[in-house]
MARVO-836292 format. One record per residue (C-alpha): x, y, z. Coordinates in steps of 0.5 Angstrom, whole numbers, plus 500, padded with zeros to 3 digits. Layout:
VEXPA   X   Y   Z
VEXPA   X   Y   Z
...
//
This chain:
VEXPA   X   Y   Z
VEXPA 808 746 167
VEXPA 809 740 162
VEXPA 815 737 162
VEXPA 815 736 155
VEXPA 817 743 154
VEXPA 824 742 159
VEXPA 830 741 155
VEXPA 835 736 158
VEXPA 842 737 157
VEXPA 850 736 161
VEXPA 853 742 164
VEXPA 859 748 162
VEXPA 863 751 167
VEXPA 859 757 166
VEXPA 854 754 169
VEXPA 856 753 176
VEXPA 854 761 176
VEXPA 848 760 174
VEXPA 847 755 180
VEXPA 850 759 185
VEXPA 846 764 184
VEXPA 839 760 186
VEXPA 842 755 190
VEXPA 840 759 197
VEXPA 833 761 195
VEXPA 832 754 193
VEXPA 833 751 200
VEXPA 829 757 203
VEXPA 835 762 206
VEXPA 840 755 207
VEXPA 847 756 204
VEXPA 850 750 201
VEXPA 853 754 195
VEXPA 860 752 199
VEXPA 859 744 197
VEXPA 858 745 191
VEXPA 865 748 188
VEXPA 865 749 180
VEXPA 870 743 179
VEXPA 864 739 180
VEXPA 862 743 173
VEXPA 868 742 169
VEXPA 870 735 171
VEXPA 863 731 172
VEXPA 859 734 166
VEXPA 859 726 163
VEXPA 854 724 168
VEXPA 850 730 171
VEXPA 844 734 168
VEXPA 842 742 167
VEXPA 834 742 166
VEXPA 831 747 163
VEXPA 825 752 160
VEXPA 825 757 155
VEXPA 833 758 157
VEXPA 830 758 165
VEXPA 835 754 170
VEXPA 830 750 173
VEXPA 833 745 176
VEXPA 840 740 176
VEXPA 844 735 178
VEXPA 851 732 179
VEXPA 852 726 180
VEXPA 858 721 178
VEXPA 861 714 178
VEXPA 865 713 184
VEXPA 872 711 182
VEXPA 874 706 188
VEXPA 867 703 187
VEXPA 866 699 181
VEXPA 858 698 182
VEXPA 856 704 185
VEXPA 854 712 183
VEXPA 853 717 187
VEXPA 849 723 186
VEXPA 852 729 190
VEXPA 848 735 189
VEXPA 841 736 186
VEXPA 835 742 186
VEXPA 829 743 183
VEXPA 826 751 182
VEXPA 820 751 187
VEXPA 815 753 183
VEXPA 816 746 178
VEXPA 818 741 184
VEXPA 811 738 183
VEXPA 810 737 176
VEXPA 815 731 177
VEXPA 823 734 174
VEXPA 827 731 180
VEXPA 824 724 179
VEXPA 825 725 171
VEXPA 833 728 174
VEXPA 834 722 178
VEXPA 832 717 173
VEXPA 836 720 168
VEXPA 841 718 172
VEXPA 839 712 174
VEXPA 840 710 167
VEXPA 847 714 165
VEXPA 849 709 171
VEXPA 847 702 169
VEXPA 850 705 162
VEXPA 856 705 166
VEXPA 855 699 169
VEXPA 854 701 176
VEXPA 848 698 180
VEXPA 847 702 186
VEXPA 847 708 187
VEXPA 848 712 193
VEXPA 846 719 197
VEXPA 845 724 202
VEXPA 840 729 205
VEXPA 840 733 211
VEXPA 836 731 217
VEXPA 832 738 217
VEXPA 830 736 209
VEXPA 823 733 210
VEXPA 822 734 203
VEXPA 828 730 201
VEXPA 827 725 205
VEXPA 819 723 203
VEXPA 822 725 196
VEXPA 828 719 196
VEXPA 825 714 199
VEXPA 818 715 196
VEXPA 824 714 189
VEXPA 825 707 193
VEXPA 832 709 197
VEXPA 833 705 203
VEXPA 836 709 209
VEXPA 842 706 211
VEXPA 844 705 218
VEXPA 848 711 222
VEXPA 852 713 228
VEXPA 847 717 232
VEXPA 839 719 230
VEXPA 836 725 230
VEXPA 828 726 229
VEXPA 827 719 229
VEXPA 832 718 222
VEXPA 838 714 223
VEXPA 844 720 221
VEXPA 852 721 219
VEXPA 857 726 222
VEXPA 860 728 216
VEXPA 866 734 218
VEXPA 865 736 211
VEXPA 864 744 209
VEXPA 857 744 213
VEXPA 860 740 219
VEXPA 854 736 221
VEXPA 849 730 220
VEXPA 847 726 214
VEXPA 841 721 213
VEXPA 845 717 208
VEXPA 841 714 202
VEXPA 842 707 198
VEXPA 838 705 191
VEXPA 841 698 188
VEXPA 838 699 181
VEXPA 835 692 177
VEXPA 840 692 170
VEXPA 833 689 167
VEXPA 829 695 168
VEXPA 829 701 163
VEXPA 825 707 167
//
């Protein structure tokens, strides 16, 4: 799998069904489908992604500016089909939107991931995330309670982006 052959381009609104309908395979059995509402699709197109093979959804992510804090973006949801998480299409994501960042002048950029996802953990910090302070732990990573749709912990995660550098 080359990642020449994988076509980058902004989401449509039509394309959040097209999420939904791997989402719950792609993370193994977890339904997450619900904290990713389609209003995601329609009105943070700007600054997410729909990766592609031969018209194959194969990976994406939303991310976007965050409106009370100039210097930061977040990156809220993204996945990776299973079969192509080795050949570098999530770091070719982020950094996608790393640079659509630092286009905004944003200079960090922030995240989170639950604490049974080891692989997103690994993947974050080896991407150069720190892992930010939290309220309790939880196998041995500091966490969050977040009361948001799935109600539980959060590993939060923070990247300040150096302007000078283009990846």
């Amino acid at each position: 799998m080359s990642c020449t052959t994988i076509t980058f381009r902004r989401p449509i609104a039509d394309d959040h069904e097209r999420v939904m309908a791997v989402m719950v395979g792609w993370w193994g059995g977890r339904d997450l489908r619900s904290m990713l509402p389609r209003i995601f699709f329609e009105h943070f197109r700007g600054t997410s992604l729909i990766a592609e093979h031969e018209d194959e959804l194969i990976g994406f992510l939303v991310g976007f500016p965050c409106p009370d804090h100039a210097e930061e973006a977040y990156i809220h949801f993204v996945g990776v089909h299973p079969a192509w998480r080795a050949a570098g299409l999530g770091r070719d994501l982020y950094q996608r939107f790393f640079r659509l960042a630092r286009a905004q002048g944003r200079t960090v950029v922030r995240s989170v991931t639950a604490p049974v996802n080891r692989g997103s953990i690994a993947f974050h910090t080896a991407l150069g995330f720190a892992i930010l302070p939290g309220d309790d732990e939880i196998d041995g990573f500091p966490v969050t309670f977040d009361p948001g749709p799935q109600g539980d912990h959060v590993v939060r995660f923070q990247l300040d982006l150096d302007p000078e550098v283009v990846t």
